[in-house]
C-alpha positions as a Markdown table, in Angstrom:
| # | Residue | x | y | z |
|---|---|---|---|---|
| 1 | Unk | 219.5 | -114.9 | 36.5 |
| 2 | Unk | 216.9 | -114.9 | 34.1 |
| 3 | Unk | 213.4 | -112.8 | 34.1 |
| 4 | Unk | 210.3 | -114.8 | 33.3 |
| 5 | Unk | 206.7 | -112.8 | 32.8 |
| 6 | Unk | 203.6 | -114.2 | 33.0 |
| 7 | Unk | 199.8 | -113.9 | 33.3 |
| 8 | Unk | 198.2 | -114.2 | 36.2 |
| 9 | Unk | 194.4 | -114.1 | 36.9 |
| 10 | Unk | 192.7 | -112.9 | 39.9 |
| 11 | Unk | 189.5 | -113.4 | 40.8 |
| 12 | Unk | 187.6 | -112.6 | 44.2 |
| 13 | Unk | 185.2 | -110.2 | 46.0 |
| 14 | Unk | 185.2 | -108.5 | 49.8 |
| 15 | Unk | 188.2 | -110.8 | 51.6 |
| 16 | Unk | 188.2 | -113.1 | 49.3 |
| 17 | Unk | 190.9 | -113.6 | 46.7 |
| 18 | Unk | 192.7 | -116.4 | 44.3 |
| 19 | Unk | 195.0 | -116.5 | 41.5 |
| 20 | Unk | 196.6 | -118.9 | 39.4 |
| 21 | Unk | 199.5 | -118.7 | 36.5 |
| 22 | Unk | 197.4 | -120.7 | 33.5 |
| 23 | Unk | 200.8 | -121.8 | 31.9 |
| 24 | Unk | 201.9 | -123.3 | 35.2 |
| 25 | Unk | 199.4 | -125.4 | 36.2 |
| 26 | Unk | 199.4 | -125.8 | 40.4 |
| 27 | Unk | 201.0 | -122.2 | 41.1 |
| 28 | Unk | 198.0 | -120.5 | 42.9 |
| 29 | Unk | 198.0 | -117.9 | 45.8 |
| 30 | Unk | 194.9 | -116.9 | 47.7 |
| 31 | Unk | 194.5 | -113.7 | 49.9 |
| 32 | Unk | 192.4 | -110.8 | 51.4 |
| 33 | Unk | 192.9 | -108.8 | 48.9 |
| 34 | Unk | 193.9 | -108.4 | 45.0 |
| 35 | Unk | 196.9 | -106.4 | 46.2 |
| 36 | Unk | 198.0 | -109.4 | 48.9 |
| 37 | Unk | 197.0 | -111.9 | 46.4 |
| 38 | Unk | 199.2 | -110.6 | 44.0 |
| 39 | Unk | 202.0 | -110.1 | 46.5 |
| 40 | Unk | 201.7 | -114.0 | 47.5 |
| 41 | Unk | 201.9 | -115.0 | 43.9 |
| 42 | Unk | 205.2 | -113.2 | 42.9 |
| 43 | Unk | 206.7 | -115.7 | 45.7 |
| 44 | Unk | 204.9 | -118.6 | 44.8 |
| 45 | Unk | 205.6 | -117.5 | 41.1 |
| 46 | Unk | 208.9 | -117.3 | 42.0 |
| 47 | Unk | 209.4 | -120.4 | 43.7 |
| 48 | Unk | 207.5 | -123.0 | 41.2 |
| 49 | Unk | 209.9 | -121.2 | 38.1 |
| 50 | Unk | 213.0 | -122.0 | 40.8 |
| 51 | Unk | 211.8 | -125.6 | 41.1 |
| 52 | Unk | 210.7 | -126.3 | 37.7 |
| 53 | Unk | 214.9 | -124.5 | 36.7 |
| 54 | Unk | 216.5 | -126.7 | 39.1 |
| 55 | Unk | 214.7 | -129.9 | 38.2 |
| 56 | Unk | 215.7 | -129.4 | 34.4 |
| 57 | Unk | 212.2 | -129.1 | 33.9 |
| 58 | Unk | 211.2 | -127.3 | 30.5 |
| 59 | Unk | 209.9 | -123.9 | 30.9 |
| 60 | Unk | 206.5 | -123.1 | 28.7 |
| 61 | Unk | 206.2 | -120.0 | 26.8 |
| 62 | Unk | 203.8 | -117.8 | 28.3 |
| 63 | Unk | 200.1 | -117.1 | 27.4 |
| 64 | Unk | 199.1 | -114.0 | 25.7 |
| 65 | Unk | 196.9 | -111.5 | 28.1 |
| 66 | Unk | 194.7 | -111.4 | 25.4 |
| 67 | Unk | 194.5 | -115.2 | 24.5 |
| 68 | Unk | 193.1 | -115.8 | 28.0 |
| 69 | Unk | 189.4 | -116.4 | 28.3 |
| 70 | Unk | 188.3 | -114.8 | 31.1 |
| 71 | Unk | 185.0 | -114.7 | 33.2 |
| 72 | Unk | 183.9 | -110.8 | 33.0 |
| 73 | Unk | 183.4 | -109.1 | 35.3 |
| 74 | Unk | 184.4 | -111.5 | 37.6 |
| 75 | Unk | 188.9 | -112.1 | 36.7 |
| 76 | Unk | 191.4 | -110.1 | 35.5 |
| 77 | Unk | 194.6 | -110.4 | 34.5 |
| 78 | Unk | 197.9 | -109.0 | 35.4 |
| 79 | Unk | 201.1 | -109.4 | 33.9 |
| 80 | Unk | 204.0 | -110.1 | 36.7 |
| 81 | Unk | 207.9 | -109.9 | 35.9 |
| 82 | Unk | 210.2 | -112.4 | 38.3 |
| 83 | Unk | 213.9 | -113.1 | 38.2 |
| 84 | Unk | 214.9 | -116.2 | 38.9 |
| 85 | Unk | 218.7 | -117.2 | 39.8 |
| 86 | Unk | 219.1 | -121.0 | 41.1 |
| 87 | Unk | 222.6 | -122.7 | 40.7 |
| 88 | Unk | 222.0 | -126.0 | 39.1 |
């Protein structure tokens, strides 16, 4: 198993919610809310790490918070922890 944390921007209004993982381009999760959206992208999180793990693929450092340029007022970020465990 090993844990992998990474940024994860949120942007969205009313019902309308998306987020993507800058450092892993194509992992995005869209929802009703910040709290579903953010729910959605542990799995998809989750799942594009597995892949990119089983594939051999190389893993990229991830982004400072704080190193981010954001849109204010309009994104935030939040850091999310996942462990992934794939048998290769």
């Amino acid at each position: 198993m090993s844990i992998y944390r990474y940024p994860v921007v949120v942007e969205g209004e009313g019902t309308n919610y998306g987020a993507y993982v800058p450092d892993l381009p194509g992992c995005i999760a869209v929802g009703d809310s910040s709290e579903e959206v953010l729910s959605l992208m542990r799995g998809a999180l989750r799942m594009h790490l597995a892949a990119m793990v089983k594939d051999g693929d190389p893993i990229p450092e991830p982004s400072a918070p704080e190193a981010l340029h954001l849109v204010p007022g309009v994104e935030t970020v939040h850091q999310l922890e996942i462990e992934v465990g794939v048998q290769v």
